[in-house]
C-alpha positions as CSV (number, residue, x, y, z in Angstrom):
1,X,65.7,-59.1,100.2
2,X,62.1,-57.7,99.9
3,X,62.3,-54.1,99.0
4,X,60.5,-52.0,101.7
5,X,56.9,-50.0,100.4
6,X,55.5,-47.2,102.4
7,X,53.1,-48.9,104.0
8,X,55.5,-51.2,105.3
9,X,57.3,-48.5,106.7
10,X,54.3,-46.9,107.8
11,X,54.0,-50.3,109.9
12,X,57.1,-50.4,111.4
13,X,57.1,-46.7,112.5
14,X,53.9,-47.5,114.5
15,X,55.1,-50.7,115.4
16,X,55.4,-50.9,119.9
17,X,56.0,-54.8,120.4
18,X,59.4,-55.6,121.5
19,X,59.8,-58.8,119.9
20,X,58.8,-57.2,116.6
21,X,61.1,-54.4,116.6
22,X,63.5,-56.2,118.0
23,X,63.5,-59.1,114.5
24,X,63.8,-55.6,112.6
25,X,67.1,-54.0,114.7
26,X,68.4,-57.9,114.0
27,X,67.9,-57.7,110.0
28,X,69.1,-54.1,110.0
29,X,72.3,-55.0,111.7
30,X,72.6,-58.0,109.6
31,X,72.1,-55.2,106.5
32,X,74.7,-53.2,108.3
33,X,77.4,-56.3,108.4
34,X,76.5,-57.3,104.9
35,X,77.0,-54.0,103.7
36,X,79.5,-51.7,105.3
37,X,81.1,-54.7,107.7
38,X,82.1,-53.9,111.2
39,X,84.4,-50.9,110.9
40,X,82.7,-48.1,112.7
41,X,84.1,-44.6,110.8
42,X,85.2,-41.8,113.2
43,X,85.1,-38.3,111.9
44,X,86.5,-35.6,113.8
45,X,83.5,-32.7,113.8
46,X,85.3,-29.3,114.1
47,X,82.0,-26.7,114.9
48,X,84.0,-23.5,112.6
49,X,81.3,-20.5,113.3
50,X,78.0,-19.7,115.6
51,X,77.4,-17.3,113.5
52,X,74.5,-17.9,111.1
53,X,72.0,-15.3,108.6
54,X,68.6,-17.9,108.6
55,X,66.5,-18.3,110.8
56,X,65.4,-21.6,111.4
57,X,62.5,-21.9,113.0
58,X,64.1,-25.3,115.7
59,X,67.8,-24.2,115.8
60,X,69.2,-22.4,118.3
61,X,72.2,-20.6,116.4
62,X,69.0,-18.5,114.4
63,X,69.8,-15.0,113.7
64,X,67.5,-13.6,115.8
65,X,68.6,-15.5,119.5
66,X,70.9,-12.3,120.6
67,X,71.3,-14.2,123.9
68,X,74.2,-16.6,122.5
69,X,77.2,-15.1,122.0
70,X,79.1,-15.6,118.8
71,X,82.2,-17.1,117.3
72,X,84.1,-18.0,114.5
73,X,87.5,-20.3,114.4
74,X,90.2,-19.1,113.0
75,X,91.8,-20.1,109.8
76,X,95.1,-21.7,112.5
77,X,92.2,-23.1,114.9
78,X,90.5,-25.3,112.3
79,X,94.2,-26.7,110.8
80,X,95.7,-27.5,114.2
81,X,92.0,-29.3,115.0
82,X,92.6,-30.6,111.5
83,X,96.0,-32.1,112.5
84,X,94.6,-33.4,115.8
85,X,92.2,-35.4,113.8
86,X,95.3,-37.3,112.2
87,X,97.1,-37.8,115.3
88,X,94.0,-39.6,116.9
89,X,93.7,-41.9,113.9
90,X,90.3,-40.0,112.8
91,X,90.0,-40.8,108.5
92,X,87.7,-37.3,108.2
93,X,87.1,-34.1,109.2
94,X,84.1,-32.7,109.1
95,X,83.7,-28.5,109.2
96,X,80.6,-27.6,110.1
97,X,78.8,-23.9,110.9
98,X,75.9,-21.8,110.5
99,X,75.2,-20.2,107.6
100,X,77.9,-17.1,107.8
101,X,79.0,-14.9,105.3
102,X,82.1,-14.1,106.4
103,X,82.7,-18.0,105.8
104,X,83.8,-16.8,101.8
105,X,84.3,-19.2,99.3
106,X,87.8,-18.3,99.1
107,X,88.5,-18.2,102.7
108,X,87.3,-22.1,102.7
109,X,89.2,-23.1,99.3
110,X,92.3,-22.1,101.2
111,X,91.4,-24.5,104.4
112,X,90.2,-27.2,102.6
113,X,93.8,-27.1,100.2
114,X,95.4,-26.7,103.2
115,X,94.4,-29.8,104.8
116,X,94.3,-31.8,101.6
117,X,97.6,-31.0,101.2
118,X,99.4,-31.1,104.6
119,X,97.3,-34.9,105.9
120,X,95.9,-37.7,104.5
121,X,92.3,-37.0,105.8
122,X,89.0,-37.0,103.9
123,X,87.1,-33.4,103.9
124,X,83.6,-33.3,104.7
125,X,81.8,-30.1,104.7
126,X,78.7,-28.5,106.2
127,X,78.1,-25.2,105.7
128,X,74.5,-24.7,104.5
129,X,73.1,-23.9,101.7
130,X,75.8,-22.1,98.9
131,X,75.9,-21.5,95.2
132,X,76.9,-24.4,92.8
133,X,80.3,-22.0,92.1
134,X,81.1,-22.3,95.6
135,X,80.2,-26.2,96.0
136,X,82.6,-26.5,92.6
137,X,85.3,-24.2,93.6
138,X,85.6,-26.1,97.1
139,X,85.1,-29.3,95.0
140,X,88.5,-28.9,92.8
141,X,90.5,-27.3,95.8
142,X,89.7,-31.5,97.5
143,X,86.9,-31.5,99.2
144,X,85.3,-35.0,99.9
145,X,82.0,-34.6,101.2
146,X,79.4,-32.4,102.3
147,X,76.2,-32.8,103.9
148,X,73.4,-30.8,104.1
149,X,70.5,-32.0,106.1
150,X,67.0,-31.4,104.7
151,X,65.2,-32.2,107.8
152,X,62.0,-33.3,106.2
153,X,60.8,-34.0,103.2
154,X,57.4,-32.7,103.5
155,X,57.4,-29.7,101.9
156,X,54.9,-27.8,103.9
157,X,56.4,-28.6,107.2
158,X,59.9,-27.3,105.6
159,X,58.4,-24.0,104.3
160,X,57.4,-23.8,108.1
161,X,60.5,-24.4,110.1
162,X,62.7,-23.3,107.2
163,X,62.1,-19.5,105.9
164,X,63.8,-19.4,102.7
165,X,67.0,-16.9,102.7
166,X,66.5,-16.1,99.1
167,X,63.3,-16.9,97.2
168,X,63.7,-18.7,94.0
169,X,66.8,-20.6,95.2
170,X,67.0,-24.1,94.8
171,X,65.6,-25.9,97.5
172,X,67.6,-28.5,99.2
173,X,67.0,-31.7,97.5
174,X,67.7,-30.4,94.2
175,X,71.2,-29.1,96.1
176,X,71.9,-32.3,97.0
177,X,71.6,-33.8,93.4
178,X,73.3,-30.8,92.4
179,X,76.4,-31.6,94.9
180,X,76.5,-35.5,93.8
181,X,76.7,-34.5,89.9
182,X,79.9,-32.3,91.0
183,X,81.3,-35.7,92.2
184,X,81.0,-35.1,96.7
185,X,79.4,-38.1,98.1
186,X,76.7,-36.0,99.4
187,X,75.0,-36.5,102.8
188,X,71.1,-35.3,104.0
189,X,69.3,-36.3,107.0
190,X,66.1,-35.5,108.7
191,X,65.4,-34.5,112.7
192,X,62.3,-37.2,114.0
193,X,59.3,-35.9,115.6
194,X,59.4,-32.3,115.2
195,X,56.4,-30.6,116.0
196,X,54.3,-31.1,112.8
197,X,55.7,-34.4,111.5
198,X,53.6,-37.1,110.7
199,X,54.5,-40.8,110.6
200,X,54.0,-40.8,106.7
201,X,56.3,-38.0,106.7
202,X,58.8,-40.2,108.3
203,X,58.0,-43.0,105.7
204,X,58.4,-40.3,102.8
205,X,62.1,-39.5,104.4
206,X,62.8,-43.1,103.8
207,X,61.9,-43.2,100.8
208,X,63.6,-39.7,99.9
209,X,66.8,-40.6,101.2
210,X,66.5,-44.1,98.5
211,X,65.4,-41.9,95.5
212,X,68.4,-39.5,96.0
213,X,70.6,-42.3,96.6
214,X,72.6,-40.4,99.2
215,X,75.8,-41.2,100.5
216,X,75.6,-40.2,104.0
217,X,72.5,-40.7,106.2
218,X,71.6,-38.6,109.6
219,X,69.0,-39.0,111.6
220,X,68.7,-37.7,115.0
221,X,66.0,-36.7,117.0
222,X,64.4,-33.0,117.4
223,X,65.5,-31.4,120.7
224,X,63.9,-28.3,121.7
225,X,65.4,-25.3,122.1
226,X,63.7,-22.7,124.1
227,X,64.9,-19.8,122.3
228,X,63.7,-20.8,119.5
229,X,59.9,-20.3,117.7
230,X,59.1,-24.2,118.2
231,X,61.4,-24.4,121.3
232,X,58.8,-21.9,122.8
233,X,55.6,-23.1,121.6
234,X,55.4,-19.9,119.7
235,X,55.0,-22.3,116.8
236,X,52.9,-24.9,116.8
237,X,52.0,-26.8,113.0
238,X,49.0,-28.5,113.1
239,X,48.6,-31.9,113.3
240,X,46.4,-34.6,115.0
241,X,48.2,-36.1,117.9
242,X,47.7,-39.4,116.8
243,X,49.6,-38.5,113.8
244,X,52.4,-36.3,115.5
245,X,55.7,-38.9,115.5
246,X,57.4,-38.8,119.2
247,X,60.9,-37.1,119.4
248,X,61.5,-40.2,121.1
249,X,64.5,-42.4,121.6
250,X,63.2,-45.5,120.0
251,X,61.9,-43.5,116.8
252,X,65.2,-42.9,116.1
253,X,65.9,-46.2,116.2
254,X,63.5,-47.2,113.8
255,X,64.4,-44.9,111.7
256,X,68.4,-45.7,112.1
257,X,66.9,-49.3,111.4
258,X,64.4,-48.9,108.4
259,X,67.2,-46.6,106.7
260,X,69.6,-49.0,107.1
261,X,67.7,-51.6,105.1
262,X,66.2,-49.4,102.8
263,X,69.6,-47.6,101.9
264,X,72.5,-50.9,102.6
265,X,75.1,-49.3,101.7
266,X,75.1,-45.6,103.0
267,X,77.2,-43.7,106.2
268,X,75.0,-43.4,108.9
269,X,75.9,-42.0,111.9
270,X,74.9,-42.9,115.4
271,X,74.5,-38.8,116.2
272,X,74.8,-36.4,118.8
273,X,71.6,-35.5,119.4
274,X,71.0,-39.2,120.3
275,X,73.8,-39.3,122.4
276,X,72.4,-36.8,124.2
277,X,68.9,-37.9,124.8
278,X,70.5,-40.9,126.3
279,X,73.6,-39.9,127.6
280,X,74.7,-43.7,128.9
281,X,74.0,-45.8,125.7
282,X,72.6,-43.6,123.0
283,X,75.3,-44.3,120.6
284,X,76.1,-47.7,121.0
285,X,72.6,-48.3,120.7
286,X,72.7,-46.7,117.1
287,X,75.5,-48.8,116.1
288,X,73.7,-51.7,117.4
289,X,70.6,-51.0,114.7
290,X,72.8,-50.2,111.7
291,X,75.1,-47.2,112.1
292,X,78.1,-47.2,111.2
293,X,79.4,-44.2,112.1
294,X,80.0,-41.4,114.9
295,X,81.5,-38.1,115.0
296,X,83.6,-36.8,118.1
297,X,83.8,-33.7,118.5
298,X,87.5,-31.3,118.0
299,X,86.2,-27.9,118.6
300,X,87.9,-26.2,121.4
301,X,86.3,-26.1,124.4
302,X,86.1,-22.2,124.5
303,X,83.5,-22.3,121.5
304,X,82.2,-25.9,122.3
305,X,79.4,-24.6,124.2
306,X,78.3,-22.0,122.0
307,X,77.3,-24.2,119.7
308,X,74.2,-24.7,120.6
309,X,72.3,-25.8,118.0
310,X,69.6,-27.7,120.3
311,X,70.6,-27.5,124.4
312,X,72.7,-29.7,127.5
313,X,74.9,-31.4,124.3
314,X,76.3,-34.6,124.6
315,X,80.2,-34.5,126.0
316,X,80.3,-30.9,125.7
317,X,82.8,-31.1,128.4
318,X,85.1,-33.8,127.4
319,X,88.9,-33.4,125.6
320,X,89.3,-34.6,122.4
321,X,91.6,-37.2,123.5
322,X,88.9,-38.5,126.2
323,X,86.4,-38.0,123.6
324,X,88.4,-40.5,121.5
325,X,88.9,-42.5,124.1
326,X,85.4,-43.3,125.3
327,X,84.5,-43.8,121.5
328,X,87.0,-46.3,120.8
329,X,85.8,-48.1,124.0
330,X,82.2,-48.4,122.9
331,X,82.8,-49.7,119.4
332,X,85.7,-52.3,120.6
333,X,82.4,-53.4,123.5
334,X,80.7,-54.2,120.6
335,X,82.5,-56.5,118.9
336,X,83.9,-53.6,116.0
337,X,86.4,-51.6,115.6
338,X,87.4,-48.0,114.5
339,X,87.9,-47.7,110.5
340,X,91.7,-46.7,109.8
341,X,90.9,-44.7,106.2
342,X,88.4,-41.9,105.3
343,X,85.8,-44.4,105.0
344,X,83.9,-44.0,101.7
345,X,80.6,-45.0,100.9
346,X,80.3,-49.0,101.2
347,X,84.0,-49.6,101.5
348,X,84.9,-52.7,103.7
349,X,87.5,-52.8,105.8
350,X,89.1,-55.3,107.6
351,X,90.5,-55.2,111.3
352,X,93.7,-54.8,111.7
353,X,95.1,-57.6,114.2
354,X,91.6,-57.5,115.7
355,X,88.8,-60.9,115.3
356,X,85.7,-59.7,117.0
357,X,83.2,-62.2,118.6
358,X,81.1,-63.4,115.9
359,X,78.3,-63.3,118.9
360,X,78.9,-59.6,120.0
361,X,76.8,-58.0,117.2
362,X,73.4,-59.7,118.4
363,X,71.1,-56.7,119.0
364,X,69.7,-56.1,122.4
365,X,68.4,-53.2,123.1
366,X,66.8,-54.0,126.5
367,X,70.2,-55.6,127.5
């Protein structure tokens, strides 16, 4: 296979013609099949805290938005969502949260042991940026994973939407190299078309996500908040608008698409935030262009809402149960099915009494 340069990506990402883009969504899901095979990876996302210290210049849970209230799971909350997660077949959790102090390093140890030792699931976390003593500590107690999205990989742009918490930490790329040399498969992942970002930019990601060799993949596109400094238009980077990428749909999956081919053997999720810019086929559309993964959500409903990283949130009303229900059904329409194990970087699986249509992988988007 031809390796991808940046100006070929820069191509595709300004590529409009349907017949074109759809010859790439068909090699990327050919890349996807070839790869990572047909098992689609469900891991259960439990949303632990609101509560975060940064203040990120897109993200609604920033310090300074007093309007949302507040809340943080309790240690019992996040084990019974953790044995919820094994009772729906899920091969992962995944805790995720702002960037909240009360979160200690021994507090999570004592979670992640607790679920290492009590099910059979894989651990991923997300909890922002933390010292290499914490990433270690939670490392020996059994954590898997943990993914920290960089957002973008122009620096400038990041300096913008990103005010550092401490000055002369390490900035998030070197955390991620830092996470993979303390043996997590480690997972980064850029936002598409915030206000600022260029279609090189874009490219650069691609080629970013390749040079770190990252396990896991997310790309989803920027939703704005309006309680937020870009949300508002308080911010606004400048760029030409010919060079400004669209938050659009079909970015997203171009970027799904190119990172699939670039990166054959990564996790990459068909996200949320997709979901939730097309609430009727925005996942399945993902899946069709190379992901390989999604996430439903476990967090109680109490606290689901108040997570509101970017606003109106994809099934934000739905059960768990209905949530895994409606999953399951999308990835069996397409000719998959659901991975039974905590679904590791590259591993194949194989269906389990299941022979999907050799024809039901054929991308068509405009079907």
């Amino acid at each position: 296979m031809t390796e991808l340069t940046k100006l070929d990506l820069l191509e595709w990402l300004r590529e409009s013609r349907p017949a074109r883009l759809q010859s790439l969504y068909e090699r990327a899901n050919a890349v996807r099949k070839e790869h990572v095979g047909d098992a689609v990876h469900l891991r259960g996302l439990i949303e632990v805290s609101s509560h975060c210290v940064r203040q990120c210049m897109y993200c609604g849970l920033r310090h300074a938005n007093r309007d949302l209230p507040r809340y943080r799971m309790t240690r019992e909350e996040i084990l019974n969502c953790a044995l919820q997660a094994e009772r729906l077949g899920y091969g992962t959790v995944v805790m995720q949260g702002g960037e909240d102090d009360l979160l200690t390093a021994k507090w999570v140890e004592e979670i992640v042991w607790w679920i290492k030792r009590e099910t059979r699931l894989a651990v991923t976390l997300s909890l922002g940026e933390r010292s290499r003593d914490e990433f270690e500590l939670w490392r020996l107690a059994g954590a898997d994973r943990y993914l920290l999205r960089f957002e973008t990989s122009d620096e400038n742009l990041f300096r913008v939407i990103h005010p550092h918490r401490y000055s002369g930490t390490p900035g998030r790329l070197s955390l991620l190299r830092q996470l993979k040399s303390l043996g997590y498969e480690a997972g980064g992942g850029v936002m598409v078309g915030i206000p600022g970002q260029s279609f090189e930019s874009l490219a650069q990601d691609i080629l970013t996500f390749r040079a770190l060799n990252l396990d896991m993949i997310g790309i989803g596109p920027y939703i704005a908040h309006a309680a937020t400094p870009l949300g508002s238009g308080a911010l606004r980077p400048a760029i030409s608008p010919s060079e400004q990428a669209p938050a659009s749909e079909e970015m997203v999956y171009k970027m799904i698409a190119l990172t699939r081919i670039v990166c054959p053997d990564a996790n990459i999720p068909s996200t949320t935030a997709l979901a939730t810019i097309n609430k009727v086929d925005g996942r399945k559309l993902g899946l069709k262009v190379g992901a390989n993964v999604v996430m439903p959500n476990l967090t109680p409903s109490k606290y689901r809402r108040l997570y509101e990283i970017y606003p109106a949130k994809a099934c934000i009303d739905e059960s768990a149960t209905d949530c895994n229900q409606c999953l399951r059904g999308q990835i069996h329409s397409l000719g998959r099915f659901a991975g039974h194990g905590p679904g590791g970087r590259g591993m194949l699986e194989t269906p389990v009494g299941i022979m999907p249509d050799a024809g039901a992988n054929l991308v068509q988007l405009q079907a």
